[in-house]
C-alpha positions in Angstrom: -35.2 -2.2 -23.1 -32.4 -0.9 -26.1 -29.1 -0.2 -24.3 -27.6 3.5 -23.9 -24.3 4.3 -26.0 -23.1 7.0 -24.1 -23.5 7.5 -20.8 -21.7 9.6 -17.6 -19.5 6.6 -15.6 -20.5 8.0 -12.5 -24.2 7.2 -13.1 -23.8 3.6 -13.0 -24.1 2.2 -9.5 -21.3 0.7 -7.6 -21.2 -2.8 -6.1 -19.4 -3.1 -2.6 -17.8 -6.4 -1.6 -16.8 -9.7 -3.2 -17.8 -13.0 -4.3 -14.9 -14.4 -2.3 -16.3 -16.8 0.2 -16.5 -16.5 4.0 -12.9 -16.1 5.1 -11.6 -14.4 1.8 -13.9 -11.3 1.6 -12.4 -8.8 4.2 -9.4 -8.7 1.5 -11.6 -6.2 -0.8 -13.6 -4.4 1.8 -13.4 -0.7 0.7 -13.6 -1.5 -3.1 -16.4 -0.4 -5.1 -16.9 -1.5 -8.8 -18.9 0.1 -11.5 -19.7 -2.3 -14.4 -19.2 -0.3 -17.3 -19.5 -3.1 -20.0 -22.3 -4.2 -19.0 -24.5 -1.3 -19.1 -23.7 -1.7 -22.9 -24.3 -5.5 -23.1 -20.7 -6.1 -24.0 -19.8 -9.8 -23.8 -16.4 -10.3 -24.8 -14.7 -8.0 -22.6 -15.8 -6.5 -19.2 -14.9 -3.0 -18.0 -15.1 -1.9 -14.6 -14.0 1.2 -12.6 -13.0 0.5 -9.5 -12.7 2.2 -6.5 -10.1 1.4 -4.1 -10.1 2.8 -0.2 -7.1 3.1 1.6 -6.2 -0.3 3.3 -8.0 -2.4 0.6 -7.0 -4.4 -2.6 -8.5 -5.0 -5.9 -8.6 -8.8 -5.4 -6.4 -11.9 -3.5 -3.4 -12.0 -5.2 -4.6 -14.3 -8.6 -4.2 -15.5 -12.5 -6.1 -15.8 -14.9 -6.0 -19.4 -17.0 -8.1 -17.9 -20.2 -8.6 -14.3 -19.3 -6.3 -11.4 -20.3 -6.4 -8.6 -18.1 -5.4 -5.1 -18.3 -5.2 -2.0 -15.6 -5.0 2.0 -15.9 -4.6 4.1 -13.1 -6.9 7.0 -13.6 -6.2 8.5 -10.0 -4.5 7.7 -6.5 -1.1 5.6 -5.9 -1.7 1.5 -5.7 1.1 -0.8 -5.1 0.6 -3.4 -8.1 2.0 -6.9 -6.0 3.4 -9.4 -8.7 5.6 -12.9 -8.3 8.5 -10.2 -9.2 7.5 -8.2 -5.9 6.0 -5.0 -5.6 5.8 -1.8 -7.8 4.1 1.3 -6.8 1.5 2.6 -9.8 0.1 6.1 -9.8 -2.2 8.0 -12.3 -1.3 7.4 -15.8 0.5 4.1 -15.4 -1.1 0.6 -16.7 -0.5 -3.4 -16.3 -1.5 -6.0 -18.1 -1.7 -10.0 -17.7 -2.0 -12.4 -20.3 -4.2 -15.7 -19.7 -2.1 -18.8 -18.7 0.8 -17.0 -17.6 0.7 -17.9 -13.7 1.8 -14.4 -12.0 -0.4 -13.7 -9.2 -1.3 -10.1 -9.1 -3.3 -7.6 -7.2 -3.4 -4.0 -6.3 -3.3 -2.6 -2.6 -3.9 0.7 -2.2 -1.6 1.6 1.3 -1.9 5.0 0.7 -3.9 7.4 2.9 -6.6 8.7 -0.7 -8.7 6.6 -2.6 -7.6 5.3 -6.0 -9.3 4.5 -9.7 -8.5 2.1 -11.7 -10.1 1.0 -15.0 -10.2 -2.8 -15.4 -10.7 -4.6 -18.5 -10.5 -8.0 -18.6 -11.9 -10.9 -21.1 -14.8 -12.9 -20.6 -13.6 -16.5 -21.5 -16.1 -19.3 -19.7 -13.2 -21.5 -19.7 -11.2 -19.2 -17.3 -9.8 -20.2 -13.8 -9.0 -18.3 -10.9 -6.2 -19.3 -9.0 -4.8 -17.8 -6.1 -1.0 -18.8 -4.9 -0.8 -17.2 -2.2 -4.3 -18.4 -0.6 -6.1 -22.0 0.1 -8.4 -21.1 -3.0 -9.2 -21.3 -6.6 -12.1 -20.9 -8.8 -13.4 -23.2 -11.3 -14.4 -22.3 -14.9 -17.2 -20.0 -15.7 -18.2 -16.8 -14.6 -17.3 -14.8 -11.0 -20.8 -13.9 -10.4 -22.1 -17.2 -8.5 -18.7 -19.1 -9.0 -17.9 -22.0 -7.4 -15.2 -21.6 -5.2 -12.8 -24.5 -3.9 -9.9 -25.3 -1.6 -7.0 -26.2 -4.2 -7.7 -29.7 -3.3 -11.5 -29.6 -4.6 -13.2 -29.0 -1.4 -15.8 -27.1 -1.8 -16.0 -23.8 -0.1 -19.5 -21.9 1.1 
């Protein structure tokens, strides 16, 4: 089946919830994710656009070690958390995150509307999560089915 090359965003389904395990996934309840890249078969960079509820986040507060991300706010006010503290990011703002660089980051939206942000991010196999705030990391390869850990190694259901 050949790929589309143009397409309305909105016609791609969303995908609710995480691959965080057990104790981890309330964090994103309330985000929705549409998979742009994928639809096209892009492998060296995913995009997503992501809806974010009031009271939820994008993610646990994370790095990358191999991926660069970047983020655009297309609608709504998110408060972009960062080692440096918090900064509030409305529509028409962006962040990015280069690989390596260990600043945890995520974005809450404490506002009272739904935001959208477009995510692109790329796809290295080698990347690792990490997450300073939380007992959790995730070892190299993709999200989808990761293999989640304890920062001591334990593994995680």
């Amino acid at each position: 089946m050949s790929k589309p090359v143009a397409l309305a965003a909105a016609s791609v389904p969303q995908k609710t919830g995480s691959s965080y395990p057990g104790e981890f996934k309330n964090t994103t309840q309330g985000r929705a994710k549409r998979a742009l890249g994928d639809v096209f078969g892009l492998t060296q960079f995913g995009v997503n656009l992501t809806e974010i509820a009031p009271g939820s986040a994008s993610a646990l507060r994370h790095w990358h070690s191999h991926e660069d991300e970047f983020v655009y706010i297309i609608s709504g006010t998110l408060t972009l958390i960062t080692d440096a503290g918090e900064e509030q990011l409305t529509a028409g703002m962006c962040a990015g995150f280069p690989a390596g660089i260990a600043n945890g980051h995520c974005l809450v939206n404490r506002s009272d509307q739904p935001a959208t942000v477009l995510e692109i991010g790329s796809r290295d196999m080698r990347d690792e999560g990490n997450y300073p705030d939380d007992d959790l990391h995730v070892l190299a390869g993709r999200y989808e089915g990761a293999r989640f850990t304890r920062k001591d190694g334990t593994d995680l259901a």
